[in-house]
N, C-alpha and C positions, 0 to 999 in steps of 0.2 A: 368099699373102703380099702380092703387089699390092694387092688389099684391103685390107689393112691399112694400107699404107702410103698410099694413096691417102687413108683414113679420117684418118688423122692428118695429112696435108697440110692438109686439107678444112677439118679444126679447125682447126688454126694459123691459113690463111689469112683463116677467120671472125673468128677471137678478135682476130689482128690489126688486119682492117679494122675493129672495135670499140673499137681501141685509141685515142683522140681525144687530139691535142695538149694540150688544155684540161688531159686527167689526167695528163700530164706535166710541163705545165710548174710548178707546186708544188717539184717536187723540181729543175730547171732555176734556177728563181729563189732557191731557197735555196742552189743550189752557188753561185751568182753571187755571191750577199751574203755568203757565208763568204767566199770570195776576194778580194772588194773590202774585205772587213776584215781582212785577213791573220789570220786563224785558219786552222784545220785540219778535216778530215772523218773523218770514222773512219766504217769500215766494217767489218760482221759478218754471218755468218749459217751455215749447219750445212749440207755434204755437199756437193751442185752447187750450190748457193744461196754455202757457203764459196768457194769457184771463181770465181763472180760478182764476190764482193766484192773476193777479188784481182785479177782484171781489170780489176774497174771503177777501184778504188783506181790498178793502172798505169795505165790508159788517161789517166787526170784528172791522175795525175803526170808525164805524159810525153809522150802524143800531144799536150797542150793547148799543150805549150811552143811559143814563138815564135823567132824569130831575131832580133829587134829587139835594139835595146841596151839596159838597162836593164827587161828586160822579166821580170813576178814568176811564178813557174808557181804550179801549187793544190799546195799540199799536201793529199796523201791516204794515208790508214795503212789499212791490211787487218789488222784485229785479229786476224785469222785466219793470218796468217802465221809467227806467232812459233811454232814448235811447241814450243823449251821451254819457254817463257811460258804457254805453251796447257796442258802438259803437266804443269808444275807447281803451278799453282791448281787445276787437274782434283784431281791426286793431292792437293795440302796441303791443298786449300779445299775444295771439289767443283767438279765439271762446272757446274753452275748460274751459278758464279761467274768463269767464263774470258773475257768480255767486260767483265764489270763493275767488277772490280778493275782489270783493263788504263786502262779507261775515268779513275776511280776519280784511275789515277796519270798519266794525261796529259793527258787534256784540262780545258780550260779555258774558265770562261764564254765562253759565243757562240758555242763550236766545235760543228760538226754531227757528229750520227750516223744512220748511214743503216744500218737493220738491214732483210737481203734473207730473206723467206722463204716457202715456198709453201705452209705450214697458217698462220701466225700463232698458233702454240701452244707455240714452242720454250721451255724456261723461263729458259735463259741469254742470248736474246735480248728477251724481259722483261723480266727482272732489270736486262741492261744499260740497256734504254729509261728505266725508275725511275731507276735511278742519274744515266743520262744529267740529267735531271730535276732532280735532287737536288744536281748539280753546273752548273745554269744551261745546259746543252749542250741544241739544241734537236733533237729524234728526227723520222726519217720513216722512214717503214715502207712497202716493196712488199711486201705482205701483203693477205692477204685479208680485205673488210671483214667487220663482225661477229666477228674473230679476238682474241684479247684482245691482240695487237701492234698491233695494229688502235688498243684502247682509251686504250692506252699513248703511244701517236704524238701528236707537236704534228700532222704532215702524215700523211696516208694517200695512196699511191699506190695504189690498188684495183686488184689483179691476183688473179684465182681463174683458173686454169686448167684445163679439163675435165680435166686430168691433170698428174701434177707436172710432166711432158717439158714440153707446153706452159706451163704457169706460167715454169718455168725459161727457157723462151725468151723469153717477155714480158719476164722482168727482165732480162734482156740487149738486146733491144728497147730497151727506156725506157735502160737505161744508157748506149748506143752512142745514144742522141737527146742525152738530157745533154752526151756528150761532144760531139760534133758542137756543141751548142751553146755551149758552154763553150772550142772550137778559136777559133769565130767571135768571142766576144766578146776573147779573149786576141789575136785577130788584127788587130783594130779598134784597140784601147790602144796 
């Protein structure tokens, strides 16, 4: 069993030291520009990747806040949170469509969507990326390049991990850098 465990450290460790600021900060600079225009962020994505996006969502809504007076926090939605919203486009509409109609009826030009996923093949997280699209909302994708989320994306954050565990830790990785980034600048203002 040490084996094994040691085998998967081994990875991670790798994958991370290959993980270069450069490919982060794309998704860093666009939380910035949403915030500094008071729009919104929406966030999506299917199973531990869903998980992600409610963290990441709370982390931006909550860890970023400052004490200052007058001071704006981010707004961030986890479209994945709504389970009868989730539950009722599943059943009235289909599954395909439980990000995109969400999307569809709230966000608004210039608002970001950030869809987290470790194939870049989910169809309700494409769908939403098009829609996003279709409604001026500009899409970044932790997904893996060559994925059709991938094609869909204005931004690509390129994460393929030797296995979904590590993919899933990279986008928690990158997400906890955002935020950390995103603490600093709200602390600055």
């Amino acid at each position: 069993m040490s084996d094994l465990l040691s085998a998967h450290l081994r990875a991670l460790r790798g994958q991370v030291a290959a993980l270069a600021p450069a490919a982060v900060e794309p998704l860093a600079s666009a939380v910035e520009a949403v915030w500094a225009a008071d729009r919104t962020i929406f966030i999506a994505g299917n199973g531990g990747s869903a998980a992600t996006a409610s963290h990441f969502a709370t982390d931006l809504s909550k860890t970023t806040i400052t004490k200052a007076p007058g001071s704006r926090g981010i707004r961030a939605v986890a479209l994945t949170d709504n389970a009868g919203l989730l539950t009722a486009w599943a059943n009235d509409v289909s599954y395909e469509q439980i990000f995109a109609e969400q999307l569809r009826n709230l966000a608004r030009r210039e608002d970001l969507f950030v869809a987290i996923s470790t194939s870049g093949e989910s169809n309700n997280l494409i769908r939403a990326a098009v829609t996003a699209g279709d409604c001026g909302v500009h899409t970044v994708a932790l997904a893996p390049p060559r994925s059709s989320l991938a094609r869909d994306a204005d931004i690509l954050i390129p994460i393929q991990g030797e296995s979904v565990q590590i993919a899933e830790d990279l986008h928690h990785i990158v997400c906890h850098a955002v935020t950390v980034h995103m603490t600093a600048v709200l602390a600055a203002e």
